[in-house]
C-alpha positions as CSV (number, residue, x, y, z in Angstrom):
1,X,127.0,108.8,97.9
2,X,125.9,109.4,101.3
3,X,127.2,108.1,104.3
4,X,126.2,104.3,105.6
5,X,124.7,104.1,108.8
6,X,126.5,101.0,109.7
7,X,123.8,100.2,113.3
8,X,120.8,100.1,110.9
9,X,122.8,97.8,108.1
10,X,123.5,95.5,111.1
11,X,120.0,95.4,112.7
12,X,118.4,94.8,109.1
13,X,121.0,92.3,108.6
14,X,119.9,90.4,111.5
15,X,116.3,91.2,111.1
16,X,116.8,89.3,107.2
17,X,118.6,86.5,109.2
18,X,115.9,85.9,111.5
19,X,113.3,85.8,108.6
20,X,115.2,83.3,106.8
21,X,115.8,81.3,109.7
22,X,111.9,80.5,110.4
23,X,111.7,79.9,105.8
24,X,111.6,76.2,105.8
25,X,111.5,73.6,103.1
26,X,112.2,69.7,102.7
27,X,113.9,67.9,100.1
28,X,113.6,64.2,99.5
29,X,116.4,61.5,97.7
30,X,115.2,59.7,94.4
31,X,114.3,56.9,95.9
32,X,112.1,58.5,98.4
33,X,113.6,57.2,101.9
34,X,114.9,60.0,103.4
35,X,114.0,63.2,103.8
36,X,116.0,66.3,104.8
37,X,114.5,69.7,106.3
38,X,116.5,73.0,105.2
39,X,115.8,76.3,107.2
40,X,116.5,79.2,105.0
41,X,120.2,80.1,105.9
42,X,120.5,76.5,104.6
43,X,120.9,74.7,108.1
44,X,119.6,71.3,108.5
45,X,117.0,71.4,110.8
46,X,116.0,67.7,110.9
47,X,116.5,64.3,108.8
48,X,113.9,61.2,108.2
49,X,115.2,57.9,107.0
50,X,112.3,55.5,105.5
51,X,112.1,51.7,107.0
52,X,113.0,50.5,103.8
53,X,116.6,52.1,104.1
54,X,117.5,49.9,106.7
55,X,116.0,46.5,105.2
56,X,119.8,45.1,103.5
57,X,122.0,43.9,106.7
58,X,125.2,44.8,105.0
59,X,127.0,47.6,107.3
60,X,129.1,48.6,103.9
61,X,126.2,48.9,101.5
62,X,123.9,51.0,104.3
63,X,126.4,53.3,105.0
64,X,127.1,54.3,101.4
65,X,123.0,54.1,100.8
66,X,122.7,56.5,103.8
67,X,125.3,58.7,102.1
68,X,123.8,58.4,98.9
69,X,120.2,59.3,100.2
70,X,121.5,62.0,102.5
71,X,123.0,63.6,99.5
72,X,120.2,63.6,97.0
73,X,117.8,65.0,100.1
74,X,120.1,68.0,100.6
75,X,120.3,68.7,96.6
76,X,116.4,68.6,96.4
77,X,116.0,70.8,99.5
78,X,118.3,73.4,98.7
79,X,116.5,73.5,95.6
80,X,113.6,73.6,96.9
81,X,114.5,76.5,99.1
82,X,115.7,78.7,96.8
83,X,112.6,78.5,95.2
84,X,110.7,79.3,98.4
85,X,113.3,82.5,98.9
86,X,112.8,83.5,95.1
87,X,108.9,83.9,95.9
88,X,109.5,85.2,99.2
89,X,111.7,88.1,98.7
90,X,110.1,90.4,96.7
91,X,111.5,93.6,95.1
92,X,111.0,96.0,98.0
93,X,112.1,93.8,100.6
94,X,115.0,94.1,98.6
95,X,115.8,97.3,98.2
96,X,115.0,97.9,101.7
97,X,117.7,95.7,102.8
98,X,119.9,97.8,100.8
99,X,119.0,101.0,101.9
């Protein structure tokens, strides 16, 4: 095994970051009403709620159908984004990052 050149693990470490920062994809609740973007490291970049979220008056009721929504958005986006980094990172890039 030969020895690790610890610089040029760091640099490609950041470099693989800063790809994955700019990989975006957007996941949406069940019933459609709010939307949540996901950057690649899995950030939140921005969140959209749909007029129709706020039409009940109820403090109680929107603030568990906020969390509700907000939940269901992140699920789909993550999933979503994996997807989009499976089909992204191919084999080389890969081993590259290894080496």
């Amino acid at each position: 095994m030969g020895v690790i050149d610890m610089a040029k693990m760091i640099r490609k470490a950041q470099q693989t970051r800063k790809t994955m920062s700019k990989i975006m994809a957007a996941g949406k609740s069940k019933s459609q009403n709010t939307t949540i973007l996901l950057n690649g490291l899995t950030e939140i970049e921005d969140i959209e709620f749909g007029d129709l979220l706020f039409a009940d008056g109820n403090k109680e009721v929107l603030k568990q159908q906020i969390k509700k929504e907000v939940i269901e958005a992140f699920k789909d986006a993550k999933k979503n984004l994996e997807t989009q980094l499976s089909q992204s990172m191919d084999l080389d890039s890969i081993r590259d990052m290894l080496s």
